[in-house]
BAFI-473282 format. One record per residue (C-alpha): x, y, z. Coordinates in steps of 0.1 Angstrom, whole numbers, padded with zeros to 4 digits, always signed. Layout:
XYZ...
***
This chain:
+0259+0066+0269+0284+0050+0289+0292+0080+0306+0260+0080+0321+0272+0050+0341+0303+0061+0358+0322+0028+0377+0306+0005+0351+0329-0026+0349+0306-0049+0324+0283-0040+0294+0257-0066+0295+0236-0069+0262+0205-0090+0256+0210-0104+0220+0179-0111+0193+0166-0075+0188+0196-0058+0206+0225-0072+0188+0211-0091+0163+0182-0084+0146+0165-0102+0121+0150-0086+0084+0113-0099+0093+0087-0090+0111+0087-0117+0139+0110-0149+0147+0086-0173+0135+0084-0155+0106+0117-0172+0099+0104-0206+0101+0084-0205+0068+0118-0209+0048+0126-0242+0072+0140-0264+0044+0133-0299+0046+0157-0327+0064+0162-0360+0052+0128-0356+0031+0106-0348+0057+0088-0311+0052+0090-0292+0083+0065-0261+0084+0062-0230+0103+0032-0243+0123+0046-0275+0134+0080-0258+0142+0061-0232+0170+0040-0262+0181+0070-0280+0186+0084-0256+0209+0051-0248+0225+0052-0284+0234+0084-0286+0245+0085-0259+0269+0054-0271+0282+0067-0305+0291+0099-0294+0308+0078-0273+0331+0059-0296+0344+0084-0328+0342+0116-0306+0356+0098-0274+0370+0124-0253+0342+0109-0221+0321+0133-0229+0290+0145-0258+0267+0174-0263+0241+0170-0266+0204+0175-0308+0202+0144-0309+0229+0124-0289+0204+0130-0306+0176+0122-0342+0192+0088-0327+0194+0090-0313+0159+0102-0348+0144+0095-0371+0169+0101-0405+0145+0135-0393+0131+0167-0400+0147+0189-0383+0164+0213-0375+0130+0181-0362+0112+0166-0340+0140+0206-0326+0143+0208-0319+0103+0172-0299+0107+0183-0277+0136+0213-0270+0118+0196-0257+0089+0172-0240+0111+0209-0219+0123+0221-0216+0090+0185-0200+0081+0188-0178+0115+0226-0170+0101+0212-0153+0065+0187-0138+0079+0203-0121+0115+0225-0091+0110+0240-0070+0135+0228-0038+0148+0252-0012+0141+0247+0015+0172+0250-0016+0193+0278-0028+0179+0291+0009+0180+0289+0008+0219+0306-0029+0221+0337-0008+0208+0334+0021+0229+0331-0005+0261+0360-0028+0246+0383+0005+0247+0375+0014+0282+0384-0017+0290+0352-0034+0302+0341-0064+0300+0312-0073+0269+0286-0103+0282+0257-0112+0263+0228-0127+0284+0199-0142+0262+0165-0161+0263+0170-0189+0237+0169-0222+0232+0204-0219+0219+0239-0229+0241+0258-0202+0246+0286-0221+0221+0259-0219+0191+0248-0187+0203+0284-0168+0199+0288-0186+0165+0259-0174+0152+0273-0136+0160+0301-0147+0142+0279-0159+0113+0255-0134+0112+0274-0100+0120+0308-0111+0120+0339-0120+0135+0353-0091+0146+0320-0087+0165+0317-0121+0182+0352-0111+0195+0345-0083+0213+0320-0110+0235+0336-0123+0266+0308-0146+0279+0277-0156+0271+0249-0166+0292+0215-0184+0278+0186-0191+0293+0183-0224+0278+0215-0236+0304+0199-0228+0331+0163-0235+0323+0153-0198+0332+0145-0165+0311+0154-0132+0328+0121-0126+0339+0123-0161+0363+0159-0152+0376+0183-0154+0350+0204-0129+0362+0211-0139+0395+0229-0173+0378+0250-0141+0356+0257-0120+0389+0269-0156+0405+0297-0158+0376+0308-0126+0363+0334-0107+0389+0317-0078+0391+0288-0061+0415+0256-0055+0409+0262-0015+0405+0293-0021+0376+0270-0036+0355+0251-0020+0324+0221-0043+0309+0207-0031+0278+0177-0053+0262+0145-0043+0239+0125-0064+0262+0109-0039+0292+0098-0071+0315+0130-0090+0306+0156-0067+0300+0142-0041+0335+0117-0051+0349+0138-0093+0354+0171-0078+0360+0169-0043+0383+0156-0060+0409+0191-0075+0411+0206-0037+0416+0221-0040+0384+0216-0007+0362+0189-0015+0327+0180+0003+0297+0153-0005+0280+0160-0004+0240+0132+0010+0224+0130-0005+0191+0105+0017+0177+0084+0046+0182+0045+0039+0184+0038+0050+0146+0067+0032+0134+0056-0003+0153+0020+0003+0143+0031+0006+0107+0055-0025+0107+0027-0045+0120+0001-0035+0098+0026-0043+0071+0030-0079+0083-0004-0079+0080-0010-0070+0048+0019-0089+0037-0002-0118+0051-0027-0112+0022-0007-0106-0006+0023-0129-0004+0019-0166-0014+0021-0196+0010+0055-0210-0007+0086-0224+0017+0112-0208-0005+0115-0179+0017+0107-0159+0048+0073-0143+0057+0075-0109+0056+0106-0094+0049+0115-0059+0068+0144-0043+0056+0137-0012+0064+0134-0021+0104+0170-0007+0113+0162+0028+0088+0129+0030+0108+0142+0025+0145+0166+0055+0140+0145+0076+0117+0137+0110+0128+0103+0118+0135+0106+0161+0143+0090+0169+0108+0058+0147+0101+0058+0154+0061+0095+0145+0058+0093+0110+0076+0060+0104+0060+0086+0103+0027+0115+0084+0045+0093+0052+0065+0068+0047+0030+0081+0054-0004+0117+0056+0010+0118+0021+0013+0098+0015-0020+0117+0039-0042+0152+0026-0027+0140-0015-0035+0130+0000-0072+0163+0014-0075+0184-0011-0070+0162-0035-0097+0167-0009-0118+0203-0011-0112+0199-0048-0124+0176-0043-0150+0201-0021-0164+0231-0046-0163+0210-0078-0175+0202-0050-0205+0232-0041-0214+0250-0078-0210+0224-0085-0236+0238-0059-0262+0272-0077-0257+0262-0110-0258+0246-0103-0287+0280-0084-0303+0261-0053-0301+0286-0021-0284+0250-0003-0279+0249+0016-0245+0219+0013-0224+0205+0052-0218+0185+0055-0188+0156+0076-0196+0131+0094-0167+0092+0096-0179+0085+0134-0165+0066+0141-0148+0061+0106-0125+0098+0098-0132+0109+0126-0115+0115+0109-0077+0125+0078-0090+0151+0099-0107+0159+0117-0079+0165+0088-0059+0184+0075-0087+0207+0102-0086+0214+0104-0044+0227+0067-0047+0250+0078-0071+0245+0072-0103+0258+0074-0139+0243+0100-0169+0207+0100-0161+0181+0123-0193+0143+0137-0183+0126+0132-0209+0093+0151-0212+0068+0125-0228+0032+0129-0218+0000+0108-0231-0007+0142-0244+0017+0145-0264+0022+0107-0270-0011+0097-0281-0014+0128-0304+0024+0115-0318+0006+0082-0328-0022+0100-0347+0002+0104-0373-0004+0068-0387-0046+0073-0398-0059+0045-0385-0047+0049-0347-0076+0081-0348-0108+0059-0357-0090+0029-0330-0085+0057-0302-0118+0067-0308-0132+0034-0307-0118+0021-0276-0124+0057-0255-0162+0046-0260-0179+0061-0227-0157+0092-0217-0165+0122-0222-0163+0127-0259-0152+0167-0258-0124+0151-0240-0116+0131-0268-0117+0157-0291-0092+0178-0277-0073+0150-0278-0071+0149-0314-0064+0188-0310-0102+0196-0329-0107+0240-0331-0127+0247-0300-0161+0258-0329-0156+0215-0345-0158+0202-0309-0189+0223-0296-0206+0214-0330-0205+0180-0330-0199+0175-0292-0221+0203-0278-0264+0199-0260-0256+0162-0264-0253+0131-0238-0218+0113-0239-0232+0091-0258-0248+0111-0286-0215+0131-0284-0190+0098-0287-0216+0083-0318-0212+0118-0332-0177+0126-0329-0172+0090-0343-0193+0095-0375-0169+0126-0378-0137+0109-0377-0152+0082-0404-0148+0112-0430-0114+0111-0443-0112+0146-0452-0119+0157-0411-0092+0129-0403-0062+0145-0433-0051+0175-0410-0053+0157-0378-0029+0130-0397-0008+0162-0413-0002+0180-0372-0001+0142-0359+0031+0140-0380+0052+0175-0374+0042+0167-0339+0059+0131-0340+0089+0151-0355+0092+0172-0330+0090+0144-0301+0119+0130-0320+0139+0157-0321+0133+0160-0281+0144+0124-0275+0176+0127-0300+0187+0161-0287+0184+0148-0254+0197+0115-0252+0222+0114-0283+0217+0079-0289+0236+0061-0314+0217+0032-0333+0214-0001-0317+0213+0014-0284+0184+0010-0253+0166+0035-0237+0156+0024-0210+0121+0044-0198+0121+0047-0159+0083+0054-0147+0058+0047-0122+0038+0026-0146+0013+0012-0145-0002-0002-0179+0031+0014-0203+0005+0033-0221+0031+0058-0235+0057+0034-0245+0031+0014-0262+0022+0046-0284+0063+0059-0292+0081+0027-0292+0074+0017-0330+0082+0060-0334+0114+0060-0314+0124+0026-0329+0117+0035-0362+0135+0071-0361+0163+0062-0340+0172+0026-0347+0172+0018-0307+0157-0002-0288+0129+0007-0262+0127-0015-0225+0101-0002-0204+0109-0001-0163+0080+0002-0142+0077+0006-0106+0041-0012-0112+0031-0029-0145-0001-0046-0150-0007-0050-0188-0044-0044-0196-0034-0060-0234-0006-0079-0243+0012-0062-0265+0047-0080-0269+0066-0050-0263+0097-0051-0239+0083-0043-0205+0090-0057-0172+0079-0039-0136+0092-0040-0100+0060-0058-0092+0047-0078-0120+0030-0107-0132+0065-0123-0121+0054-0117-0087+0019-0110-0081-0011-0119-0095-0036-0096-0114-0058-0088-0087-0034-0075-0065-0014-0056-0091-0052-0041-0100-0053-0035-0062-0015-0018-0063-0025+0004-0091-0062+0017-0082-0049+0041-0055-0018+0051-0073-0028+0086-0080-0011+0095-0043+0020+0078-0050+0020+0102-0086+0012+0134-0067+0040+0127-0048+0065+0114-0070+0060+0144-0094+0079+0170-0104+0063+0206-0096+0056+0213-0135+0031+0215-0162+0028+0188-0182+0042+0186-0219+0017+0193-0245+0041+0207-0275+0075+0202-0286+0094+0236-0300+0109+0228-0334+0139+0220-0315+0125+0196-0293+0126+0221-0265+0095+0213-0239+0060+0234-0241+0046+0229-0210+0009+0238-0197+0003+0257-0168+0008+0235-0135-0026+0228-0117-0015+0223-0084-0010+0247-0057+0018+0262-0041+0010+0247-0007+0004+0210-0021+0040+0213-0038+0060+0228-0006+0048+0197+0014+0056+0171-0014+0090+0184-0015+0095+0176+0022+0078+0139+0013+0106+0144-0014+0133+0147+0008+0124+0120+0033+0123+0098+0006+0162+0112-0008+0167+0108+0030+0165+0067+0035+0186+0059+0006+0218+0074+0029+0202+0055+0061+0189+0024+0039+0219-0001+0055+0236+0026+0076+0228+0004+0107+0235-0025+0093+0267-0053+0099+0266-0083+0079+0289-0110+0074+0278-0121+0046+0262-0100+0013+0224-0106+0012+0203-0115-0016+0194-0078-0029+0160-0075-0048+0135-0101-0035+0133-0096+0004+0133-0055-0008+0105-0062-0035+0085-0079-0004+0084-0056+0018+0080-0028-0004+0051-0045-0019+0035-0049+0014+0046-0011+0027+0023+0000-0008-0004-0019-0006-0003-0004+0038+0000+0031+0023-0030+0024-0003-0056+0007+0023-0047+0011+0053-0030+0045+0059-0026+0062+0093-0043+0092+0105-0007+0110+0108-0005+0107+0073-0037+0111+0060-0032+0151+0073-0005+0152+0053-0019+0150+0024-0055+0159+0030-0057+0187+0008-0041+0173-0019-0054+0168-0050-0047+0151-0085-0048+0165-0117-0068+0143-0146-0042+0153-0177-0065+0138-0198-0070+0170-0225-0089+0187-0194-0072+0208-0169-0096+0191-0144-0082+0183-0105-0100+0156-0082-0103+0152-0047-0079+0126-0032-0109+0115-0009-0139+0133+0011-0146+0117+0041-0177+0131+0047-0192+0124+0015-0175+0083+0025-0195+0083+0059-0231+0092+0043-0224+0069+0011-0214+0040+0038-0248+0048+0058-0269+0044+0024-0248+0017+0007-0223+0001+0024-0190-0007+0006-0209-0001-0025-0208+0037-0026-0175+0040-0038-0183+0022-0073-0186+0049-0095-0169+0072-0075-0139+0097-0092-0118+0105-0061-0085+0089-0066-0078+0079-0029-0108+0063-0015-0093+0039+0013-0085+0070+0032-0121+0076+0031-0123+0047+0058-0098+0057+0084-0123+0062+0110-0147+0039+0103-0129+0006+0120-0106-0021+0115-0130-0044+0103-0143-0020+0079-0108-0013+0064-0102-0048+0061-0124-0059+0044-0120-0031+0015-0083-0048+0009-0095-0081+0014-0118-0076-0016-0096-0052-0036-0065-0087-0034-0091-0113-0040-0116-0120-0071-0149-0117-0051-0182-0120-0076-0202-0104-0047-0232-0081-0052-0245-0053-0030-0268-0081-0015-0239-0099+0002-0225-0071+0021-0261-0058+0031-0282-0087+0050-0320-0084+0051-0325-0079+0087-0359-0076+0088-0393-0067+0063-0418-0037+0073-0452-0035+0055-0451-0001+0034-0487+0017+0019-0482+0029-0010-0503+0054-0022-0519+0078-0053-0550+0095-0053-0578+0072-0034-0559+0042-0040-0533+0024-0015-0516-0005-0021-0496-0026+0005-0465-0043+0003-0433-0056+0026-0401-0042+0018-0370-0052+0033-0342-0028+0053-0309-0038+0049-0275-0032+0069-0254-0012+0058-0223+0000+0078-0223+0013+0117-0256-0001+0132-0276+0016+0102-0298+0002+0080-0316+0010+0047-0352+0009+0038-0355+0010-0003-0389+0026-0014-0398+0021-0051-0424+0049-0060-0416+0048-0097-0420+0081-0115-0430+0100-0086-0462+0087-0086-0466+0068-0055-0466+0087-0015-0452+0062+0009-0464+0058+0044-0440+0038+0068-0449+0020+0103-0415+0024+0120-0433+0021+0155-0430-0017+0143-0394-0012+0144-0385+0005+0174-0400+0026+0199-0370+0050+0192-0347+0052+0154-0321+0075+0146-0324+0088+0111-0294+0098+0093-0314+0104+0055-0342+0100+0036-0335+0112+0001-0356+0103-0032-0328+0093-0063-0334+0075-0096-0337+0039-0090-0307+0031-0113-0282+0055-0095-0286+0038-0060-0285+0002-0071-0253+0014-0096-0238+0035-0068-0230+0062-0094-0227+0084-0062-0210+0112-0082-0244+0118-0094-0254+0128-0061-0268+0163-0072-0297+0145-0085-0305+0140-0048-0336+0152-0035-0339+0160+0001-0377+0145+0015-0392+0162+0039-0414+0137+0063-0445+0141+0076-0456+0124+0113-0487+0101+0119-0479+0095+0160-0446+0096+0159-0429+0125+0178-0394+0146+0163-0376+0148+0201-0350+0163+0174-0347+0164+0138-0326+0129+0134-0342+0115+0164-0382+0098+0159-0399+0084+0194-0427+0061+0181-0454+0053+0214-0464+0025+0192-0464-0002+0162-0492+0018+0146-0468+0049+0143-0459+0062+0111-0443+0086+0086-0455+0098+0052-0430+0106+0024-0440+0126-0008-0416+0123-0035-0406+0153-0057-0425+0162-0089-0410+0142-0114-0386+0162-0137-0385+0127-0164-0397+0096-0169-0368+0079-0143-0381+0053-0117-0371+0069-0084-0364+0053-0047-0368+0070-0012-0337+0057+0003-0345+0058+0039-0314+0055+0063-0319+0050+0101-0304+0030+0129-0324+0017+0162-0318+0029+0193-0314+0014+0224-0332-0017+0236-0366-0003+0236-0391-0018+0212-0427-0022+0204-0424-0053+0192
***
C-alpha cells in the first residue's frame, strides 16, 4: 500500500476503528459494564447523556466541537469530587483497555512504515489526551505497538474533530508537507472528506462490506432482545468483527458458512475445550485415572467435529447413534414400549409402529382405514398384550448388543472413563435413552455436550449446553431450537442415517434422502465454517489474554437467533431448495419454507398461519414482507405472549351479511379483520353448507382488491392447521352491481352493491367459513 504513495514522509492513522478496535458492536456499548465508583452506579444512559451534555455546553460557552474525559464526567457525577469523578474515568479506561485490541493489518503497515523510515502519527476524535490515548495502545494492543507511535494528536486538545479542522493544527506541528503525508481512517467525512481538503493524501478504511455491516447490526439488534439488562458486562459482544472485515466474499455458499456458524461452531469449540478439562480434573480429583473420550453424535456431530479437528485436536470417535436406533435399544427393558407409546399420543401411529420395527401386514392391520386417533388407541390396546410386546423385547435386546459393541469397538474405553457426546442438541433425547445402556455395559460415565439444550423433562442426567438454562431462559432457548432444522442440514454429514448395527458393531445405514445438489452446496457452507477457525483471531493483537467463552457465547447466541429470524435474502438463495429429512421411522423430507404458501396464509391469518404448519424454517417465510413484520415474529418467539389471533387482527370495521337458504334470509353484522399488508378478512359462518351468503362491499369501498375467498371447516381457520389446506375450496362469486374490471379487482357504483357466495356441497357434517380476503383501494369510498 505504501508504494502507492511514493515521497510519503508520515503515516498518519486515525485510531478507534483503525488501530484499535473494540469486540462490540458500538462504543457505548462499552458503557453498560461501567462499574461503580465510590458507590455510586454509573449506567450506560447517564454516561452518553453526560457527554451529550458536555459537548453541548463547551460549544456554546467556548465555541469548541470537543471536550476531555474529567468535563464529561462532571456532568455524569456532578455531586462527587474531583478524587471520585478521577477513580470512575479511570475505570471507564481500564474497561476501554480489556475490551480494545489492535488491528493486526494496521499494525502490519505501522511496521512496514517504521522500516522505511517514516514517521507513525496518530490523529484522533476523543475525549482522551493524547498521554492517555498512547497508554491505552500500550494497554490494549501492546507495547511494542504504542512504540512504533511518534505523536499523537486528539481532538479533545484542541477542541476540534477532523471534520471542524483538526488537521490543520497536525499540518502546523508535524515537519512534513501536505503531499508526504498518508491518512488512513474508517471514518469517510472525518478521515477524507475533513483532511484532503488540506492536500494531504486519505484512504478511507472500509470496515465492512454492506452484507457484512447489515448483519453486525441486525445482530446488535437481536442481541438487544435476548441478552439481560445486567452491568457485569458489555452489550453485545462481536468477536468475529476483525474475521468479518477481511472475510472473502467471491463464493456466496462458502462465506455464508464462515460470517454465521463459523463464529458459532468456533465459540462451541472452545467450551467444549473446557467442558472437557473441568471433566477430566473431575476424574482426578476424585482419584479416578479415567480418560475423558470425546464422542461425535453422527450425523449432526459431524461439523462440530470437523471443526473440532481443524483447531487441532486430540483422538476424536463418530459414533453412529441415531433415535432410530436408540429408542429401539431402550425397548429392550418392557415397559419403555407401553411409555413410548403413551407419550407419542397424536403422531401418526404407523410411524410409531415402525418404530417398534412391527412386519409391515401387523402395522396396516391395526394401523390401517383409521384416523390417528383410532390408529394410536389401537396400536395401544396391541402393545397392552404381553405376548405382541415378547419379540419386540427379544430384537430390542440383540439390538442393544449390538449398539454396544459399536460404542466399545470404537471408543475402547476402559471402566470409569467419560464419553463425552458432542451434538447439536437440543433436548438429549438419545443420551437419555443409552446412558443407563452405555453405563451399565461399559462401566463409564456419560456427559452430554450440546451446542443447544433445553430440557423438556428433568431427568438428572449429566447434561450441560453451550446455551443453556445457565444463560438463557426457556423461551428463548425454545426460540433457538424451533428453526434448528437449518442449522442440522448443514451441520450433517452426507450419509444415511443408522438404523442397524452388524454383529460387530459395524454401521447399517439407510439410504440418504437428500440430493446431490443440496450436499455439494453444504459442503462449501462446510468449508467456510472450517475456514474462520484459521481467521478467528488472525487479525487480532492483544496485550492482555481475554476472557474466552462468555463474550464468544454472546455473540454467537445473537448471530443464531439473526440466522433463525431474521436471515438475509443472500442467504435465503442459498439454501432455498433445501430440504430436511423427518428420521422419524419415515423416509419423509419437508420444505425448509414456501414463501408463497407464507404470503396467502399472512393475507387470510396474519401471524397465525404458521401454527400448525410442518416446514422447518418458517422465518424465512417473511423475508419480504417488512421489518416490522419480522420483528415482531422474534419478539414473540423470545417473550411469553398469551395472545390470541384477536390481538394481532383488530376489528376494523362490521358489514351487515344476508344469509340465506331456500325462501328464508337472515341478517347479521360480521366483522373484517386486519391481517397483514393493507388486507383484511371477512369470516362467513354458513355451517354445514347450508347457508348462501350475500355481501354489500359497496359499503366498503367504491373499489377492493380481492386476493381469496375460499370456503374451509370452521375449526381449520380459527386452528390455523394450514397444512390442511387441500380441504380448501375455491368459491366462485357471483355479482349484484358490482363490476369485475379484472378478476382480483371489484368496482362497486354504490353501498347497495353486492356479491353472492355459494358454498360447496357439504362432503360431512363440519361447520364451514367463507374466508373472504380483500384490501381497499385507494381513497374512493361510498361511504
Amino acid at each position: 500500500m505504501l508504494d502507492w504513495f511514493p515521497g510519503i514522509r508520515v503515516l498518519s492513522l486515525d485510531c478507534f476503528d483503525t488501530l484499535l478496535w473494540r469486540d462490540c458492536h458500538a462504543p457505548s456499548d462499552l458503557f453498560a459494564a461501567l462499574p461503580d465508583s465510590d458507590g455510586i452506579p454509573i449506567n450506560a444512559y447517564q454516561r452518553v447523556h453526560g457527554e451529550r451534555r458536555a459537548r453541548r455546553n463547551a460549544r456554546a460557552a467556548r465555541g469548541v466541537h470537543d471536550v476531555a474525559i474529567d468535563e464529561i464526567y462532571r456532568m455524569v457525577m456532578p455531586h462527587a469530587g474531583d478524587a471520585t469523578r478521577a477513580r470512575a474515568s479511570a475505570a471507564e479506561l481500564a474497561l476501554e483497555a480489556r475490551h480494545c485490541y489492535g488491528f493486526a493489518p494496521t499494525i502490519a503497515l505501522m511496521r512496514e512504515a517504521k522500516a522505511r523510515g517514516l514517521q507513525v502519527i496518530l490523529v484522533s476524535d476523543t475525549y482522551l489526551a493524547p498521554g492517555p490515548l498512547l497508554d491505552l495502545v500500550a494497554r490494549a494492543a501492546g507495547a511494542e505497538t504504542a512504540a512504533m507511535i511518534d505523536r499523537v494528536f486528539a481532538s479533545s486538545t484542541y477542541g476540534l474533530p477532523k471534520a471542524a479542522g483538526l488537521y490543520r493544527e497536525v499540518l502546523a506541528r508535524v515537519k512534513a508537507r501536505p503531499d508526504q503525508i498518508l491518512h488512513i481512517g474508517d471514518n469517510a467525512d472525518a478521515d477524507v472528506g475533513g483532511v484532503s481538503p488540506f492536500g494531504v493524501h486519505t484512504l478511507h478504511l472500509r470496515q465492512f462490506s454492506e452484507r457484512s455491516a447489515q448483519q453486525l447490526r441486525l445482530e446488535n439488534a437481536v442481541a438487544g432482545l435476548i441478552e439481560g439488562r445486567g452491568c457485569s458486562s458489555p452489550k453485545s459482544p462481536q468477536p468475529h468483527r476483525p474475521a468479518l472485515a477481511m472475510a472473502d466474499e467471491s463464493d456466496a455458499a462458502r462465506h455464508f458458512g464462515f460470517a454465521t456458524l463459523g463464529p458459532v461452531l468456533f465459540g462451541y469449540d472452545q467450551w467444549l475445550r473446557t467442558q472437557a478439562a473441568e471433566l477430566q480434573a473431575a476424574e482426578l480429583q476424585a482419584g479416578r485415572p479415567g480418560t475423558v473420550h470425546w464422542l461425535f453424535l453422527m450425523r449432526d456431530g459431524y461439523l462440530p467435529m470437523r471443526m473440532h479437528q481443524k483447531s487441532g485436536a486430540g483422538p476424536v470417535h463418530a459414533i453412529e447413534i441415531s433415535r432410530l436406533t436408540a429408542t429401539f435399544a431402550a425397548f429392550a427393558q418392557d415397559p419403555a414400549i407401553l411409555r413410548h407409546v403413551e407419550e407419542n399420543r397424536g403422531i401418526d401411529p404407523a410411524i410409531i409402529a415402525r418404530q417398534l420395527r412391527l412386519p409391515d401386514a401387523t402395522i396396516a392391520q391395526v394401523c390401517g382405514n383409521r384416523s390417528n386417533a383410532d390408529g394410536w388407541r389401537a396400536l395401544h390396546d396391541w402393545c397392552r398384550v404381553p405376548t405382541n410386546r415378547r419379540p419386540i423385547v427379544k430384537a430390542a435386546q440383540a439390538l442393544a448388543e449390538r449398539l454396544v459393541s459399536h460404542v466399545r469397538n470404537t471408543v475402547r474405553p476402559a471402566p470409569g472413563d467419560t464419553l463425552m457426546l458432542v451434538d447439536l442438541g437440543y433436548n438429549g433425547s438419545v443420551q437419555s435413552l443409552i446412558d443407563p445402556l452405555l453405563t451399565r455395559a461399559l462401566k463409564v460415565h456419560i456427559a452430554g455436550r450440546y451446542l443447544i439444550l433445553r430440557e423438556m423433562q428433568a431427568g438428572g442426567l449429566d447434561k450441560r449446553g453451550y446455551f443453556d438454562p445457565a444463560h438463557y431462559d426457556h423461551p428463548v432457548l425454545n426460540a433457538m431450537t424451533a428453526n434448528v432444522a437449518l442449522i442440522e442440514q448443514i451441520a450433517t454429514a452426507q450419509q444415511g442415517s443408522v438404523y442397524d448395527y452388524a454383529d460387530d458393531g459395524a454401521p447399517i445405514r439407510g439410504a440418504s434422502d437428500i440430493g446431490v445438489p443440496q450436499s455439494s452446496v453444504r459442503e462449501a457452507i462446510q468449508q467456510g465454517c472450517l475456514a474462520f477457525a484459521d481467521a478467528a483471531t488472525a487479525h487480532v493483537v492483544r496485550a492482555d489474554t481475554p476472557e474466552p467463552i462468555g463474550p464468544w457465547r454472546q455473540a454467537n447466541a445473537a448471530t443464531l437467533m439473526r440466522l433463525m429470524y431474521l436471515p438475509m435474502r443472500a442467504e435465503l438463495e442459498i439454501v432455498s431448495a433445501f430440504e430436511h429429512d423427518v428420521n422419524l421411522g419415515t423416509c419423509e423430507t419437508l420444505p425448509l419454507f414456501d414463501a408463497r404458501v407464507a404470503r396467502a396464509g399472512l393475507l387470510r391469518q396474519g401471524l397465525f398461519y404458521q401454527k400448525g404448519a410442518r416446514r422447518m424454517f418458517l422465518p424465512a417465510e417473511l423475508a419480504g414482507e417488512g421489518f416490522a413484520t419480522r420483528l415482531m415474529h422474534l419478539a414473540t418467539a423470545c417473550f411469553p405472549m398469551a395472545l390470541v389471533a384477536a390481538d394481532f387482527a383488530d376489528e376494523a370495521g362490521r358489514i351487515a351479511v344476508m344469509l340465506s337458504r331456500g325462501g328464508e334470509t337472515a341478517r347479521i353484522e360480521l366483522p373484517y379483520r386486519a391481517t397483514h399488508d393493507g388486507f383484511f378478512a371477512l369470516c362467513i359462518p354458513v355451517g354445514a353448507g347450508r347457508f348462501g351468503a350475500s355481501v354489500p362491499f359497496g359499503a366498503i369501498a367504491a373499489h377492493v382488491e380481492i386476493a381469496s375467498v375460499v370456503a374451509m371447516p370452521a375449526g381449520e381457520y380459527l386452528n390455523s392447521r394450514h397444512d390442511t389446506a387441500a380441504r380448501e375450496t375455491v368459491i366462485v362469486p357471483h355479482f349484484d352491481g358490482i363490476v369485475a374490471l379484472t378478476n382480483r379487482l371489484w368496482h362497486c357504483p354504490d353501498r347497495a352493491a353486492l356479491v353472492h357466495f355459494q358454498p360447496p356441497v357439504p362432503a360431512d357434517d363440519d361447520n364451514l367459513l367463507i374466508v373472504v380476503v380483500f384490501r381497499p383501494i385507494g381513497a374512493d369510498t361510498n361511504i
